[in-house]
DSSP file (Angstrom, degrees, kcal/mol; ACC not computed):
  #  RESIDUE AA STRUCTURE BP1 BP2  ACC     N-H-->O    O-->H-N    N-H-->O    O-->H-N    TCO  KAPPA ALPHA  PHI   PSI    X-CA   Y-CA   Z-CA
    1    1 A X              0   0    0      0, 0.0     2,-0.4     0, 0.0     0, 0.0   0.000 360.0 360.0 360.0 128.5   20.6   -4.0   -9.6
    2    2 A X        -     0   0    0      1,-0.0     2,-0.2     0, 0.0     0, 0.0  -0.848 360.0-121.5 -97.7 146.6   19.3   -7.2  -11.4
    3    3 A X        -     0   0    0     -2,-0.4     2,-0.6     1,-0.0    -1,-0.0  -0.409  19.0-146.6 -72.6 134.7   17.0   -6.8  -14.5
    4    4 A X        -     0   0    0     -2,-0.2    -1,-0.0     3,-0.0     2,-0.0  -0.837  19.1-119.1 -95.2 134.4   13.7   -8.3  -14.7
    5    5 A X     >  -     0   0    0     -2,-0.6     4,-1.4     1,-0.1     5,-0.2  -0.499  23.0-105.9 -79.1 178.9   12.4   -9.3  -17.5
    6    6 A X  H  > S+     0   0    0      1,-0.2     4,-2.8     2,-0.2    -1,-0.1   0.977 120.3  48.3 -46.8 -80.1    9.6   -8.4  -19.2
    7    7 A X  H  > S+     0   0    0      2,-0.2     4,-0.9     1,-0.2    -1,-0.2   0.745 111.2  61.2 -21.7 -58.3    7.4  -11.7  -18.2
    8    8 A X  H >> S+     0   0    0      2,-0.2     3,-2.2     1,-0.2     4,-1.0   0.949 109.1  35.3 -37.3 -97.0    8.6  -10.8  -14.8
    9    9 A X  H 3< S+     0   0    0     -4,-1.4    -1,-0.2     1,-0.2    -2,-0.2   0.817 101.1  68.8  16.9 -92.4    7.1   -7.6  -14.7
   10   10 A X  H 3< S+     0   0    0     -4,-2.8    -2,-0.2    -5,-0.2    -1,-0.2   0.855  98.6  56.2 -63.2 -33.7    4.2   -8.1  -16.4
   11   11 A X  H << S+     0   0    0     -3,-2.2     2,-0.8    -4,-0.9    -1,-0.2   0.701  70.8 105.3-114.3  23.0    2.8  -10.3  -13.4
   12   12 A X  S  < S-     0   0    0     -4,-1.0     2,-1.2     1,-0.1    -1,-0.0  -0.825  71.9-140.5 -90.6 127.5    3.2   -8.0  -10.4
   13   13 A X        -     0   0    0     -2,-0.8    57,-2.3    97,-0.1     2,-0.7  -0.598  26.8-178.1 -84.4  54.3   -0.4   -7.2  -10.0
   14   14 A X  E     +A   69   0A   0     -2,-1.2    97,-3.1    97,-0.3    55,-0.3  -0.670  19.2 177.4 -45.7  96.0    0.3   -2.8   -9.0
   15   15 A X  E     -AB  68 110A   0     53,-2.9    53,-1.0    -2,-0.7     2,-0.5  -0.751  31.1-127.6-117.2 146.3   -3.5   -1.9   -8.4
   16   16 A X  E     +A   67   0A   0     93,-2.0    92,-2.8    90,-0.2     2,-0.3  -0.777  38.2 162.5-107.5 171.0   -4.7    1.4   -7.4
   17   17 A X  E     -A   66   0A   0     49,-3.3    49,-2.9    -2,-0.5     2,-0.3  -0.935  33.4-113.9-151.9 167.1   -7.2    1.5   -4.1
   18   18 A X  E     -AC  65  38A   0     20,-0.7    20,-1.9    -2,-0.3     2,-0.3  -0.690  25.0-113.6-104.0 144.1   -8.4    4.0   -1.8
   19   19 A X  E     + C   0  37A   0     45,-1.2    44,-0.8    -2,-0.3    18,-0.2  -0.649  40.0 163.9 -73.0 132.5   -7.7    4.2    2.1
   20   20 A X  E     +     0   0A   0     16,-1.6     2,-0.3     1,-0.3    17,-0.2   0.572  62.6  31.8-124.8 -12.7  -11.0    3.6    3.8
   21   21 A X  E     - C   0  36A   0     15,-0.8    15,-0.9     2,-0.0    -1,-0.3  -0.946  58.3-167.5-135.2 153.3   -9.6    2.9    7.4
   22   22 A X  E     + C   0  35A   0     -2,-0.3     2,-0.4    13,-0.2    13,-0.2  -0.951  15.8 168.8-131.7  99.7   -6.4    4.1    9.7
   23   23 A X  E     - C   0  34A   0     11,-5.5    11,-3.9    -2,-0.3     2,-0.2  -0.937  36.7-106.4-124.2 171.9   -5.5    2.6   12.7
   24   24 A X        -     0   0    0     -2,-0.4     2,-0.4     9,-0.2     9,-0.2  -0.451  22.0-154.1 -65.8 140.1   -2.6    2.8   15.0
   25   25 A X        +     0   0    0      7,-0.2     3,-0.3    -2,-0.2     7,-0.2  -0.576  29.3 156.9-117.5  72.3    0.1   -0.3   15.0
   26   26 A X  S    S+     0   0    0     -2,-0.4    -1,-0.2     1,-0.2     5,-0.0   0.742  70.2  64.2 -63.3 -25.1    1.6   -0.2   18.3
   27   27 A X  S    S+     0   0    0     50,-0.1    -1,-0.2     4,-0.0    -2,-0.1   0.914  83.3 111.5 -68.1 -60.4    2.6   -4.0   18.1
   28   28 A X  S    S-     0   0    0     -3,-0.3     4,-0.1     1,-0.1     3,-0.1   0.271  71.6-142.7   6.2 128.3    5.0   -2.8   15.1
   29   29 A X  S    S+     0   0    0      1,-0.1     2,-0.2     2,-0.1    -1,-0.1   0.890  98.0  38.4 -77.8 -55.0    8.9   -2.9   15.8
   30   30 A X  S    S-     0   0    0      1,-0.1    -1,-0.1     0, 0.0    20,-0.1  -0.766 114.3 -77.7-105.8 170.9    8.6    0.4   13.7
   31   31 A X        -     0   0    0     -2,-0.2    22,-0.3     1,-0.1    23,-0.2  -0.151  63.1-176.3 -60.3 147.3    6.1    2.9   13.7
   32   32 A X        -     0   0    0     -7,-0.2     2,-0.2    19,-0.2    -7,-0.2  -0.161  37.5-156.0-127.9-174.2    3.3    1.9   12.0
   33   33 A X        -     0   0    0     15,-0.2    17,-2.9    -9,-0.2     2,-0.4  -0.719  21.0-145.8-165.2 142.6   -0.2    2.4   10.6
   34   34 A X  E     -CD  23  49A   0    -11,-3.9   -11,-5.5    -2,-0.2     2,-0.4  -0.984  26.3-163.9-116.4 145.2   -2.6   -0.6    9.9
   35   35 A X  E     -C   22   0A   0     13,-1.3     2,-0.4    -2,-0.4    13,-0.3  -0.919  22.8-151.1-140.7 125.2   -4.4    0.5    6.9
   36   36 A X  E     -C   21   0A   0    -15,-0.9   -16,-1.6    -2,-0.4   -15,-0.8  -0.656  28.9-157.9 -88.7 148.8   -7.6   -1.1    5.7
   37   37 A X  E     -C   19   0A   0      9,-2.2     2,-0.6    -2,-0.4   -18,-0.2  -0.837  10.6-138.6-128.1 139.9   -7.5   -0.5    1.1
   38   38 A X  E     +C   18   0A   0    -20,-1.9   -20,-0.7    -2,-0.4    70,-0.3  -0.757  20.0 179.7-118.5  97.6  -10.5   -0.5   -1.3
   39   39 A X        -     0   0    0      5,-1.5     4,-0.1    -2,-0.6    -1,-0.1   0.419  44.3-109.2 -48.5 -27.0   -9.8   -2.5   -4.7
   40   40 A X    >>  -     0   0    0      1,-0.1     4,-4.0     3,-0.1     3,-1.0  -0.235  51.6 -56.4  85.3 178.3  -12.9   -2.1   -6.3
   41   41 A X  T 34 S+     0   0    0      1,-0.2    -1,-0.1     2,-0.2    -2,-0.1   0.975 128.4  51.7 -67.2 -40.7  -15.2   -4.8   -6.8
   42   42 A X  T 34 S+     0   0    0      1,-0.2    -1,-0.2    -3,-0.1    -2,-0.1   0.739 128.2  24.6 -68.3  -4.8  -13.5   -7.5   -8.6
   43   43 A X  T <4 S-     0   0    0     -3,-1.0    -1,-0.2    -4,-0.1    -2,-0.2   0.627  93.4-172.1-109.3 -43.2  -10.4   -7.5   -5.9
   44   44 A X     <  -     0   0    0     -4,-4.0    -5,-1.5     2,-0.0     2,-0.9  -0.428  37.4 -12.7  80.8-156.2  -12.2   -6.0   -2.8
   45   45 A X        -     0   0    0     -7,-0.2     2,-0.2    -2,-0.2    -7,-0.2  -0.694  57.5-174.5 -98.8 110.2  -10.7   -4.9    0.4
   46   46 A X        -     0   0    0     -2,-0.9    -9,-2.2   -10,-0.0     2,-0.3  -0.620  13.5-133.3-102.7 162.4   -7.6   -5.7    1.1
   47   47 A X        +     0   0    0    -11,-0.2    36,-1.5    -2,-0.2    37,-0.8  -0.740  31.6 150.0 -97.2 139.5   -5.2   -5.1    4.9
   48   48 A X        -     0   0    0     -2,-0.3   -13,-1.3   -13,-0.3     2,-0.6  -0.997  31.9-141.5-163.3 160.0   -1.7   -3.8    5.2
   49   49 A X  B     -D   34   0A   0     -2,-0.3    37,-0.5    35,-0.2     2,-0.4  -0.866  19.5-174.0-129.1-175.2    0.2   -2.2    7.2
   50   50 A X        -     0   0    0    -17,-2.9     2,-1.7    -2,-0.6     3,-0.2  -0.958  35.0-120.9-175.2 156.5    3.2    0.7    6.5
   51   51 A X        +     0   0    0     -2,-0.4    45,-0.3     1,-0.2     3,-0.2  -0.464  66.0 121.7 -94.6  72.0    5.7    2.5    7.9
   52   52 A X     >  +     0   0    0     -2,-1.7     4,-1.2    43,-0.1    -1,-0.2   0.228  31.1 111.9-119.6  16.0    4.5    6.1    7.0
   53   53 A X  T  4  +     0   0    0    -22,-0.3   -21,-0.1    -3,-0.2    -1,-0.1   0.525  68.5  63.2 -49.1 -31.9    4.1    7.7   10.3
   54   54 A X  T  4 S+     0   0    0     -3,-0.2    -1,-0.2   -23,-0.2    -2,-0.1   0.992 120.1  18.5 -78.1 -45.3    7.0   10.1    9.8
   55   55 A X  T  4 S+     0   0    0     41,-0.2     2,-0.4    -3,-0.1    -2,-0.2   0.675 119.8  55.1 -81.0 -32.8    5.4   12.1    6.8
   56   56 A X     <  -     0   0    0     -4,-1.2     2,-0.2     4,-0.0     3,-0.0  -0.909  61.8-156.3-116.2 123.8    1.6   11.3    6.9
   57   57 A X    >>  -     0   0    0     -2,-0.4     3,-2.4     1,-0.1     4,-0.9  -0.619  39.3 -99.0 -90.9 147.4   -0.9   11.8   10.0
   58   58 A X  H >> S+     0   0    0      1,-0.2     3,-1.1    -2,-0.2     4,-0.9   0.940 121.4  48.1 -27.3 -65.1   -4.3    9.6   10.1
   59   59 A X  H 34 S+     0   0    0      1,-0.3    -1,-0.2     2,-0.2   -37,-0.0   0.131 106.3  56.7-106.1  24.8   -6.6   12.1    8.7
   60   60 A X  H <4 S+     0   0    0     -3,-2.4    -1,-0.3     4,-0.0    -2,-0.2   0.247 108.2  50.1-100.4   1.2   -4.2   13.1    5.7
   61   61 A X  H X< S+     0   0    0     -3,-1.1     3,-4.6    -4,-0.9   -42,-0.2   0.943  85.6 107.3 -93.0 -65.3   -4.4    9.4    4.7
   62   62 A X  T 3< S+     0   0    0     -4,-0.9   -42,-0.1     1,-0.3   -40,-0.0  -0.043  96.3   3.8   2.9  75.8   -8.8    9.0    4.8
   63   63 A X  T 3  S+     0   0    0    -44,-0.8    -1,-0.3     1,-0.3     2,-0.2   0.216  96.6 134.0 118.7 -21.8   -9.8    8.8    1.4
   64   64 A X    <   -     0   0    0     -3,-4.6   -45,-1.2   -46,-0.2    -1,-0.3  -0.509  45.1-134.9-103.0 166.5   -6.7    8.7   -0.6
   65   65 A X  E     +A   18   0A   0     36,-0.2     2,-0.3   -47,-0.2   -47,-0.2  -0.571  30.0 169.4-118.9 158.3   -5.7    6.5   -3.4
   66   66 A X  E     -A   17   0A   0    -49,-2.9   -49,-3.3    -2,-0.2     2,-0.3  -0.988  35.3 -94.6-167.0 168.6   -2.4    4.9   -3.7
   67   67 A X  E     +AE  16  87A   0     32,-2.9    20,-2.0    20,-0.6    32,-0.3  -0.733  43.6 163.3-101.7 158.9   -0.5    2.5   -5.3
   68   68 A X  E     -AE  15  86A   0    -53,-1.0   -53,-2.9    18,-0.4     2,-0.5  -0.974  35.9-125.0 174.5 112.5   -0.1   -1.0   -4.0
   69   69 A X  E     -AE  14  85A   0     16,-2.2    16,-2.1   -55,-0.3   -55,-0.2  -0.828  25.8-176.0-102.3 151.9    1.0   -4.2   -5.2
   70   70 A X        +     0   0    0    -57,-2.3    -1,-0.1    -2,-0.5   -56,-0.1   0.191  63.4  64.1-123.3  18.5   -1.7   -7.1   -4.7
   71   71 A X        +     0   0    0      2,-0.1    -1,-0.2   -60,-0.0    13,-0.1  -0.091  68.8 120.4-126.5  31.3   -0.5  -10.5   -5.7
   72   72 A X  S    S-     0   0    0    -59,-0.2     2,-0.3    11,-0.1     3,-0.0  -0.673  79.1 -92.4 -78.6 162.2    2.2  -10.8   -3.2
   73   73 A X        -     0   0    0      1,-0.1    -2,-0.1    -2,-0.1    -1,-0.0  -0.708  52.0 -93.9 -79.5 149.6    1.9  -13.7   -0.8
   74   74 A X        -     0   0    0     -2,-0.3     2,-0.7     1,-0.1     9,-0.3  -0.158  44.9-147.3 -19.9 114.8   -0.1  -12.7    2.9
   75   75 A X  E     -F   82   0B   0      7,-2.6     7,-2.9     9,-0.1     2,-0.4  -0.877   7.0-130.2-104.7 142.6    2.5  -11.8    5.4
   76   76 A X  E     -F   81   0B   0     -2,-0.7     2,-0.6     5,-0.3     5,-0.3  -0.728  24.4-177.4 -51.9 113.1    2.2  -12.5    9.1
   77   77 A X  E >   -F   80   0B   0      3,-3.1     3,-2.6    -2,-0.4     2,-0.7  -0.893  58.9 -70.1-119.4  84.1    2.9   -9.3   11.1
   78   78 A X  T 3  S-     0   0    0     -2,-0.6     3,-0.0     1,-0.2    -2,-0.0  -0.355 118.2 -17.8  47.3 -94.4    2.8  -10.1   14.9
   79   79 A X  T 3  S+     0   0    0     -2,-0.7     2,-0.3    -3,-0.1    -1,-0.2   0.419 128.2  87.4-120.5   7.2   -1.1  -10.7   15.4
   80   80 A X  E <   -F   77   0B   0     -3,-2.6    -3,-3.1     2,-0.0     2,-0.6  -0.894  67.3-141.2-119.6 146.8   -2.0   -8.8   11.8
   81   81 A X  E     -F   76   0B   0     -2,-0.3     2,-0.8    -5,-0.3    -5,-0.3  -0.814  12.8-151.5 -86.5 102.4   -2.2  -10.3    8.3
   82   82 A X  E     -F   75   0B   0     -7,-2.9    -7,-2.6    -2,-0.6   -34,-0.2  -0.786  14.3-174.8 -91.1 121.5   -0.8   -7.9    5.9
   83   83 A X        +     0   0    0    -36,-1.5     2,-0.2    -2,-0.8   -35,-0.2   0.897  62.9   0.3 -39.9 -68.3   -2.7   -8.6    2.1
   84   84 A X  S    S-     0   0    0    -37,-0.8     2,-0.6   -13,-0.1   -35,-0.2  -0.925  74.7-103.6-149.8 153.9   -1.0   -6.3   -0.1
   85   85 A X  E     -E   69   0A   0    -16,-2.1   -16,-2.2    -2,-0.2     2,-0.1  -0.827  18.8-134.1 -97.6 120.3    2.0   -3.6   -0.3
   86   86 A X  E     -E   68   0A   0     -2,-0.6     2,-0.5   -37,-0.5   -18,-0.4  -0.231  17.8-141.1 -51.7 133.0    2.2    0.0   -0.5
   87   87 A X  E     +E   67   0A   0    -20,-2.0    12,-2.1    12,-0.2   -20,-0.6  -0.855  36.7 136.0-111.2 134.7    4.2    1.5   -2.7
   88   88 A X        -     0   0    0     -2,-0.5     2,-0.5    10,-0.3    10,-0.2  -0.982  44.9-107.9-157.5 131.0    6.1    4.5   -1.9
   89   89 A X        -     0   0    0      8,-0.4     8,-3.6    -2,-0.3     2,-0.6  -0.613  38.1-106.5 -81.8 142.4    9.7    5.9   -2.4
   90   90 A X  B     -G   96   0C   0     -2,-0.5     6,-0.2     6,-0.3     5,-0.1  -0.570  26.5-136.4 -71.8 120.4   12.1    6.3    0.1
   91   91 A X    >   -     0   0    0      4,-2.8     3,-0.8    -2,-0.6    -1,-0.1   0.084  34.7-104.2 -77.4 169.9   13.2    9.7    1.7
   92   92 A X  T 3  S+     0   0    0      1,-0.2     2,-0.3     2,-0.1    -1,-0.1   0.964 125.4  41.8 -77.8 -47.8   16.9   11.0    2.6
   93   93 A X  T 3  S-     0   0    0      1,-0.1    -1,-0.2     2,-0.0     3,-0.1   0.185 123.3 -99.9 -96.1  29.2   15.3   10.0    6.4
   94   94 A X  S <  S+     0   0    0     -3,-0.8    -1,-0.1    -2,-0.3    -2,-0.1   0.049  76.0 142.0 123.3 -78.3   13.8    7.3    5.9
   95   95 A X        -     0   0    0     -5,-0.1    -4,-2.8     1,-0.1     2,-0.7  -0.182  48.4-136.8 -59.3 158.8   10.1    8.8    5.6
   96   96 A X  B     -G   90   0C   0    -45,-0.3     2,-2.0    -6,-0.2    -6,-0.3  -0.921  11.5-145.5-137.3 115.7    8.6    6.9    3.0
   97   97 A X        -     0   0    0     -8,-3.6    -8,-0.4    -2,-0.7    -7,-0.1  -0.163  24.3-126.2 -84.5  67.0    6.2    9.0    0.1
   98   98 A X        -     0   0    0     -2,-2.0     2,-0.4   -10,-0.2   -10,-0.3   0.445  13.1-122.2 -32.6 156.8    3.4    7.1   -1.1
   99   99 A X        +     0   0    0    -12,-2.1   -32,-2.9   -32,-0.3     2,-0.2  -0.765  47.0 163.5 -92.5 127.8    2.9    6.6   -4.9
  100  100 A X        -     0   0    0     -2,-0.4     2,-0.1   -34,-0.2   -34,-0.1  -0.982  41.5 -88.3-149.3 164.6   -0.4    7.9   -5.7
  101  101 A X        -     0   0    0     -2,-0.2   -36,-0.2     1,-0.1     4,-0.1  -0.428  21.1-139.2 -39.0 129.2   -2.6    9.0   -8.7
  102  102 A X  S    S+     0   0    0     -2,-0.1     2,-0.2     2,-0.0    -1,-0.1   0.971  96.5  22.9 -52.0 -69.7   -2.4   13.0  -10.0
  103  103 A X  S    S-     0   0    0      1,-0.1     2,-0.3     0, 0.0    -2,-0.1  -0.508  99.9 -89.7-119.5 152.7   -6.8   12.6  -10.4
  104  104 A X        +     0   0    0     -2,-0.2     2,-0.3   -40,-0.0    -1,-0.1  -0.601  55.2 169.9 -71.7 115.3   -9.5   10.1   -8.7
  105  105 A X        -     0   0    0     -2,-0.3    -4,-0.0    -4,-0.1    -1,-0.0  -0.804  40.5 -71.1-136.3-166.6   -9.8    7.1  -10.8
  106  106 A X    >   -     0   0    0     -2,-0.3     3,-0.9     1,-0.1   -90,-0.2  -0.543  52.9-113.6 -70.1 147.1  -11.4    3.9  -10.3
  107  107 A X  T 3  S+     0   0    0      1,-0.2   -90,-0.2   -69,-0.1   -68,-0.2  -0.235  95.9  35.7 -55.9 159.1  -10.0    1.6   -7.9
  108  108 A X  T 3  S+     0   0    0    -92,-2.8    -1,-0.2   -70,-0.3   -91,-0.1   0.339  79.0 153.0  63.2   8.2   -8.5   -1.6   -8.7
  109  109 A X    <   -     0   0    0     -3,-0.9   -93,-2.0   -93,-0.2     2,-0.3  -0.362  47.5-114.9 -60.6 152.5   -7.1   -0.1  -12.1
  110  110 A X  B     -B   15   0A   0    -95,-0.2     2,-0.3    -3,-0.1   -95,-0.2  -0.525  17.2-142.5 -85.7 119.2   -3.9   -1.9  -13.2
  111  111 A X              0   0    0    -97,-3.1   -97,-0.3    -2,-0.3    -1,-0.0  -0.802 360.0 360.0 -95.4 159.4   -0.7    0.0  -13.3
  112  112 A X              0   0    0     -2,-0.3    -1,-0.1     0, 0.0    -2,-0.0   0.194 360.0 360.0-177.0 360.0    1.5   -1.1  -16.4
């Protein structure tokens, strides 16, 4: 493992947002979910996709806030633009656990 420094750190932009859309990513080499995110106003809605399909169904996903970082550069994904990345720990299989808030708080707050 290499150490970051502090500066380092300090400018990945972790924000939290809310799921407002679920679709299927069949184009995906793995299974997939393209997942439209709400930032609040001063970031806005950003696109992504993630590999959460083994733990999480569509309609537990609807509504829920998670953590994300949002200053990464755009990646190309086949014929979809992913925005920003979810963040999640990794499972003994794989399955992937998203990082989310204990309570509903505002979107686009800064984790830090």
């Amino acid at each position: 493992m290499e150490n970051l420094s502090w500066t380092e750190f300090e400018r990945v932009e972790m924000r939290i947002g809310t799921i407002l859309e679920i679709n299927d990513f069949p184009e995906a080499r793995k299974p997939a979910y393209q997942l439209t995110i709400d930032f609040g106003s001063e970031i806005g809605i950003r696109k992504t996709s993630a590999q959460i399909t083994k733990r999480y169904q569509k309609g537990d996903l609807m509504h829920r806030q998670i953590v994300a970082v949002i200053n990464f550069p755009k990646k190309q994904i086949g014929k979809f633009m992913s925005e920003c990345l979810v963040l999640g720990a990794m499972g003994d299989e794989g399955d992937v656990i998203l990082l989310a808030p204990d309570f509903k708080i505002e979107n686009g707050l800064r984790i830090g």
